[in-house]
C-alpha positions in Angstrom: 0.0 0.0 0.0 2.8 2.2 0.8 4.6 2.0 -2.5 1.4 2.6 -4.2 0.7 5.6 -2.3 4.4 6.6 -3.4 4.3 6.1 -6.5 0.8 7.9 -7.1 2.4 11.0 -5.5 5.4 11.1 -7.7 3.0 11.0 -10.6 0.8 13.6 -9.9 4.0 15.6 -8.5 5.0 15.0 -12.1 2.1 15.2 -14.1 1.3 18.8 -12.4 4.6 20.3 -12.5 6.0 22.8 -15.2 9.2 23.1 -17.2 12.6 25.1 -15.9 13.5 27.5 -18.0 16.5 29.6 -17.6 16.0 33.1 -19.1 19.3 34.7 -18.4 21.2 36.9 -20.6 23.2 34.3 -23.2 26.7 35.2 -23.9 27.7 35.0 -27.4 31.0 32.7 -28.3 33.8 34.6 -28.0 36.6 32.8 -30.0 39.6 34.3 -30.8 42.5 33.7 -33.3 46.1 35.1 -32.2 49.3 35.3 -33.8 52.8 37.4 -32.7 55.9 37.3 -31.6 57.7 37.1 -28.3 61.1 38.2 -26.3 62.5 36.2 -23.8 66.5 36.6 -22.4 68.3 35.0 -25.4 66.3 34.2 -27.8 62.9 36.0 -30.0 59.7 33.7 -30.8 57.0 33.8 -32.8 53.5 32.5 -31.3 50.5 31.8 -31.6 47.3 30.3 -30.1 43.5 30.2 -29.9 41.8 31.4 -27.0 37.8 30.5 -25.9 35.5 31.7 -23.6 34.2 29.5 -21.2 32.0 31.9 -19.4 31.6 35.3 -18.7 34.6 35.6 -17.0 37.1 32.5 -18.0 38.6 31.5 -20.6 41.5 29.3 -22.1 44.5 29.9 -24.6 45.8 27.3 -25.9 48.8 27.9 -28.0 52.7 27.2 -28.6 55.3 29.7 -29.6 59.0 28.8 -31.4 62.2 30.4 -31.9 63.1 30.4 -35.7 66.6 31.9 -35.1 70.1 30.8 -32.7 70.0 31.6 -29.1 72.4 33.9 -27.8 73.7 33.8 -24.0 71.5 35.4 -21.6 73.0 38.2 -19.8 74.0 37.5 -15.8 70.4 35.8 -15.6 71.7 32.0 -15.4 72.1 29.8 -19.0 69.2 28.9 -19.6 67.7 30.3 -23.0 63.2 29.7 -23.2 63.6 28.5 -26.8 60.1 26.9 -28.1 56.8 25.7 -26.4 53.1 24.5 -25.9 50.9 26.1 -23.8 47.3 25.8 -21.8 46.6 28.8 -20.0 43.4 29.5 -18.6 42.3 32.3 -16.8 40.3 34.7 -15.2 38.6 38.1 -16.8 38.7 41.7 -14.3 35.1 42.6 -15.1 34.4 46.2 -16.1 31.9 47.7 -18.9 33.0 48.4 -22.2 30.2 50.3 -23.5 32.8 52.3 -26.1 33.3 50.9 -30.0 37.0 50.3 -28.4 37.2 47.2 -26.5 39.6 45.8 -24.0 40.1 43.1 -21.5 42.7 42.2 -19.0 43.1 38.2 -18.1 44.9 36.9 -15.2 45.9 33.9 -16.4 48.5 31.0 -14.8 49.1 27.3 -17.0 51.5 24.4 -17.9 52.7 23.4 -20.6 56.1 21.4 -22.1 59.1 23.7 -23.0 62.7 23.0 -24.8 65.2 25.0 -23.2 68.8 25.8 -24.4 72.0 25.2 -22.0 74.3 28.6 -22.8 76.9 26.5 -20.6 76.4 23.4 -23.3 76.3 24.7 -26.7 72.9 25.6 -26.2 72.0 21.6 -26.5 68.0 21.8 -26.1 66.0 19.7 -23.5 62.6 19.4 -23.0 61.0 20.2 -19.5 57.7 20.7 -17.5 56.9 24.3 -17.2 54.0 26.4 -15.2 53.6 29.9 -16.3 51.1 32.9 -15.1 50.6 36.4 -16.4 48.8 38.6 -17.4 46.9 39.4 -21.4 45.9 42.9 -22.2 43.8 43.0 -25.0 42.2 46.1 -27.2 39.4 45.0 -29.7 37.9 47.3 -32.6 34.9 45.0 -34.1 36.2 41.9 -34.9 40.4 42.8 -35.2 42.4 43.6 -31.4 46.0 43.9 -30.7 47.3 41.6 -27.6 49.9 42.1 -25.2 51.5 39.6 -22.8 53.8 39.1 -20.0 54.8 35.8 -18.7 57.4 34.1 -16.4 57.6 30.6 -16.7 59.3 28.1 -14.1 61.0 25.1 -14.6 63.6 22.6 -13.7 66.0 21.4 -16.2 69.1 19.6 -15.9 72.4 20.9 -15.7 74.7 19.0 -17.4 77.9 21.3 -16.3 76.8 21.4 -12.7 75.0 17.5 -12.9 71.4 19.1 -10.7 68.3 20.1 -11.5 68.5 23.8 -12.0 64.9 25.6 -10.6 64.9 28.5 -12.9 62.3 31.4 -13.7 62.4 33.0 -17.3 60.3 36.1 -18.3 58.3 36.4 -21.4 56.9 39.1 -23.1 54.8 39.2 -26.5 52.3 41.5 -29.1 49.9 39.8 -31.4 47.7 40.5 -33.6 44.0 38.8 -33.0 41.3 38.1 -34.5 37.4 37.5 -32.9 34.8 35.4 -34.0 
């Protein structure tokens, strides 16, 4: 008798209720398309990446950047040269208005990714090492075309040949690209 009862409940709870709608504001896709180049002590890059919007206020770059021409020693900063890399950043948007035609954003953003670094101390022979990054994007947008700035420092632990240790070392990173939104 008991089940009955139950069941005839969850049937009329069922049978009487309505459909959830959420009615919020929906954000349109914000995609964009970003290619650049990059400075780092030793060695210039050229990058590139695609970075998403999850919601209204995160988002995710993924992206590499790669150093087309030879390293040169790094000046009193230890040997170690940021030469070529993948990375996923995601991170977090400062929320403000942009009610102008300009656009802009600034993203907090910290990630990982795999990175070949050059030994200055062993004819820049390359290895390839776990990294963690964060920074920071500034980006200006006019319709659909921006310009994006970057600053980076990336951490990582690569081995020393000449000193035979692991080698904690921080590298900075700075870049402008061109982007595009869709």
């Amino acid at each position: 008798m008991y089940v009955v009862r139950s069941l005839a409940a969850a049937v009329l709870c069922l049978g009487l209720s309505t459909p959830a709608n959420a009615n919020g504001l929906p954000s349109g896709a914000q995609n964009r398309l970003h290619v650049g180049g990059a400075w780092t002590p030793g060695s210039m890059q050229v990058q590139g990446g695609f970075d998403s919007r999850l919601t209204q206020s995160i988002s995710v770059d993924v992206g590499g950047f790669f150093a087309p021409g030879a390293p040169t020693a790094p000046s009193g900063s230890g040997p170690w040269v940021l030469r070529h890399g993948l990375v996923v950043d995601p991170g977090i948007r400062i929320p403000h208005r942009n009610k102008s035609e300009l656009k802009w954003d600034l993203i907090v953003r910290a990630g990982f990714g795999p990175v070949w670094v050059a030994d200055a101390d062993s004819r820049f022979d390359l290895q390839i090492n776990p990294a963690l990054n964060a920074g920071a994007d500034l980006m200006f947008r006019y319709h659909n075309i921006g310009l994006r700035f970057e600053g980076r420092m990336w951490y990582m632990k690569p081995f020393s040949k000449y000193d035979q240790m692991e080698m904690a070392t921080v590298r900075p990173q700075i870049g402008a690209s061109v982007l595009y939104q869709f």
